[in-house]
C-alpha positions, 0 to 999 in steps of 0.5 A: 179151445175154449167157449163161452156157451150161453145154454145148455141148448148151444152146449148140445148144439156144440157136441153134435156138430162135432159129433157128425159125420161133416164135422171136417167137410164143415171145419174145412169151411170154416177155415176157409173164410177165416172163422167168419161167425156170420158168411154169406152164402152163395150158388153159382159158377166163375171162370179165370179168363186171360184178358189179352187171348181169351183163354179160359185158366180155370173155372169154379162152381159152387157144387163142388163145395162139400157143404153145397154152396160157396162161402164168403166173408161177412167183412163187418168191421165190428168186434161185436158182430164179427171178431175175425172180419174185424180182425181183417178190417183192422190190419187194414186199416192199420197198413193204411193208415201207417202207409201215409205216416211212414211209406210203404203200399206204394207211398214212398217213404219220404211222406214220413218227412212231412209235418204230421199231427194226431189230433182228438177231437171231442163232442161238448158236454150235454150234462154231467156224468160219471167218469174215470179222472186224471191222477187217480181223482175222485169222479166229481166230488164238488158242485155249486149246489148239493142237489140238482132241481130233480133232487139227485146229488150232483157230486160223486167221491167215487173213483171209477174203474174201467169196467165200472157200470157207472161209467159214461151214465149221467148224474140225472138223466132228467138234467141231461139234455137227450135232445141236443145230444141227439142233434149234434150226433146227427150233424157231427159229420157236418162238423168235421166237413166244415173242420176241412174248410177251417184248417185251410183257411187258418193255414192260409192265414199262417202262411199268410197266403190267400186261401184260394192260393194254398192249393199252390202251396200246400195239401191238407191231407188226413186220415180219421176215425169215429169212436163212440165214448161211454156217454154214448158221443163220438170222438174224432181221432185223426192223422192230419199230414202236410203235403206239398202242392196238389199240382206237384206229384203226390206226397211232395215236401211241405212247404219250407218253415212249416212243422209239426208244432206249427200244424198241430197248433193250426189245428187246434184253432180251426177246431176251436172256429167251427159253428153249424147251426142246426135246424129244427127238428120238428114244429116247435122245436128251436135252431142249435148252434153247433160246436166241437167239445172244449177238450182238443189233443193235437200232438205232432207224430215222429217216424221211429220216435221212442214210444215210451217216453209220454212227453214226446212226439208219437210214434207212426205204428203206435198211432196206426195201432190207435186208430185201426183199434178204433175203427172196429167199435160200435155204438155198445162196445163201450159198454156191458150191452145197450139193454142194460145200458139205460142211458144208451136205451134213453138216447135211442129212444129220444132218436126213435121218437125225434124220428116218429115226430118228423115222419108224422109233421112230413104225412101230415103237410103232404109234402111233396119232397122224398123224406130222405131229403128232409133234414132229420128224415132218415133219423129213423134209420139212424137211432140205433146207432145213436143218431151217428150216420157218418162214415167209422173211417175217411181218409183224403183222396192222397193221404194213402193207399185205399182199402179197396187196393189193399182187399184187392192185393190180398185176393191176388196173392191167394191166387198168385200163391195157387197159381205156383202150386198148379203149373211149378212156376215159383213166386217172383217175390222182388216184382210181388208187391208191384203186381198186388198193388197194380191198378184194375187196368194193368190186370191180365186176368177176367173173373167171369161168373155168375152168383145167386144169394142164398143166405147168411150165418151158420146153421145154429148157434152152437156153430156160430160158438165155434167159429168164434172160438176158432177165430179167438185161438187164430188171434191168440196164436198170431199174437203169440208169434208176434211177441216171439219176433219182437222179443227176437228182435229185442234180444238181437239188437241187444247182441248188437250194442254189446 
């Protein structure tokens, strides 16, 4: 395998740990979380038990484990931090997000003939910056004046490409306005709360219904994700789908007469109609009135669609596909690194002293709320992430089946797969997927235990390579495989045509 060693130190840390005499005992562990870079370990004991005759089916204990305690993954959901619990995080997040597009999880799969959108859904701009253009244009190359009041030229002939360091950072940063930036961060899930309230009020009006009645007609249900950009502002992607009434069962027909060009055109306008004004965020500053960017994308999506013709309707995997891929960046993913980032540095740093400000206004008025009940009073616990606090991904409560399901499905096939392999019984596969699924009160089976926290990550860095390295190879290898079964599949149904 390959790897990227960073020093000579890791490079030496590398060959002992294969060099030693645990290098399997080690290896075994590594596999076992699935080449997690930073497990949680744990000391304890946990015992299977039968819920309906208290039988005890099998029992654990950390001692038994070669390296002395039991390991468990991380589960970040960023590629930076953690690429295999990434990994993990998305495939979740794609059967998620494809089970409300196309079925399947438990959702029938007549969802898929419900109006459905994917919709983008930008922050304003806060100052010119550099940027790759449609049709191969150049970044910026007119302006009304040659030079801002700072004397920077405000034009830019440059064509970017992708892994250009100019990307994302502003003409001037002295122009750019840091401070609105950081306010409408802030307040961006505000925003897409109040989005909620306007496609239901601008749907009513469509169906020329009152809004207090649409409940008995329709259900908005969706399913988003946050993306920071390069200029360092999250972008909304969501999957926004039609149900019928929320009294009727879950994932019922959308009402007659309403399509997926008719949603996406609902959409767009209850973007366009959201307004929050912001508070002030110390003594002297002034309110802001809140908006989403002027740039709104809202395409109707198609089950089984053809994916490679650009004009039409999407495609339900190719759409989960995005949204999976997006839910597992963080705030520096777009870039190099925040350190060599300085319009990243200088967002954080404006969110820092933002923070500093409302800390000292709330020691110095001694006032008698909690900080954390002050508008901007966790601001502080927030600048690292840009001033971001929302959640990376949300879904409605009916758009499909939930994360917690899903982990909770795989932690039972692990033991549906062990059980086999004890007593001989083989797997029932047909009934496989309703036991997986099942809700806690169908389960027949207690875990008992008791865990102690003992730390996290690995010994050293040249461990933490070579898990990195395992996980890199384990993605190669299922993406290898992937392709194989996709160029099979194509070759069969060309075999099949002629």
């Amino acid at each position: 395998m390959d790897l990227d060693l960073a020093s000579a130190r890791v490079a030496s840390q590398v060959m002992a740990r294969l060099l030693s005499p645990d290098f399997e005992d080690w290896s075994n562990a590594v596999a076992r979380v699935g080449s997690c870079a930073n497990p949680i370990h744990l000391t304890g004991s946990s015992m299977r038990v039968d819920a309906s005759t208290g039988e005890v089916l099998s029992t654990y204990s950390s001692d038994t484990e070669p390296l002395g305690t039991t390991l468990i993954r991380c589960g970040n959901r960023r590629a930076s931090e953690c690429p295999s619990c990434s990994r993990v995080y998305a495939a979740d997040m794609f059967h998620l997000i494809k089970a409300g597009v196309a079925g399947g999880k438990g959702v029938p799969k007549r969802v898929g003939e419900n109006p459905l959108v994917f919709a983008t859904v930008t922050a304003p701009s806060f100052g010119h910056v550099h940027g790759m253009r449609d049709n191969g244009r150049r970044c910026r190359p007119h302006a009304k004046t040659p030079r801002c009041e700072h004397g920077r030229s405000t034009t830019c002939h440059q064509k970017h490409d992708d892994g250009d360091e100019l990307l994302g950072q502003p003409l001037c940063w002295e122009c750019y306005d840091y401070a609105s930036h950081i306010v409408w961060q802030w307040w961006a899930p505000e925003l897409w709360r109040r989005f909620n309230i306007a496609i239901k009020r601008t749907l009513a009006h469509r169906l020329r219904v009152k809004e207090s009645r649409l409940k008995h007609l329709a259900s908005v249900q969706y399913s988003k994700v946050a993306e920071y950009q390069r200029r360092g502002l999250i972008h909304f992607h969501a999957l926004v789908r039609l149900d019928g009434a929320k009294a009727d069962e879950p994932f019922a027909a959308a009402p007659d007469g309403v399509t997926a060009e008719l949603l996406a055109e609902v959409v767009e306008e209850a973007v366009r109609s959201v307004r929050f004004t912001a508070p002030p965020v110390f003594a002297g500053d002034v309110p802001r009135v809140l908006t989403f960017g002027a740039q709104v994308d809202s395409r109707p999506v198609k089950v089984g669609h053809r994916t490679d013709d650009p004009a039409g309707p999407l495609n339900a995997e190719q759409v989960a596909g995005y949204l999976a891929k997006y839910s597992t960046k963080s705030a520096t993913d777009t870039t190099t690194g925040e350190q060599s980032n300085s319009h990243l540095s200088r967002i954080q740093a404006v969110a820092a002293e933002f923070a500093t400000l409302v800390e000292d206004e709330w020691v110095a008025d001694r006032m008698l709320c909690a900080l954390k009940e002050l508008p901007y009073g966790l601001l502080g616990k927030w600048h690292t992430a840009l001033g971001f606090r929302g959640h990376f991904a949300t879904k409605s409560r009916r758009y499909s089946v939930t994360l917690g399901a899903l982990r909770r499905a795989r932690r039972r096939a692990q033991v549906l797969i062990a059980d086999p392999q004890r007593t001989g019984i083989p797997v029932d596969l047909a009934s496989m997927e309703a036991q997986l699924l099942a809700d806690d009160e169908d389960e027949t089976t207690l875990v008992v235990g008791s865990w102690s926290f003992v730390g996290t990550g690995w010994d050293t860095e040249g461990d933490v390579a070579l898990a990195r390295a395992a996980a890199a190879r384990a993605r190669e290898y299922a993406q290898h495989r992937a392709g194989q079964k996709r160029a099979k599949a194509s070759d069969e149904t060309r075999r099949d045509d002629q």
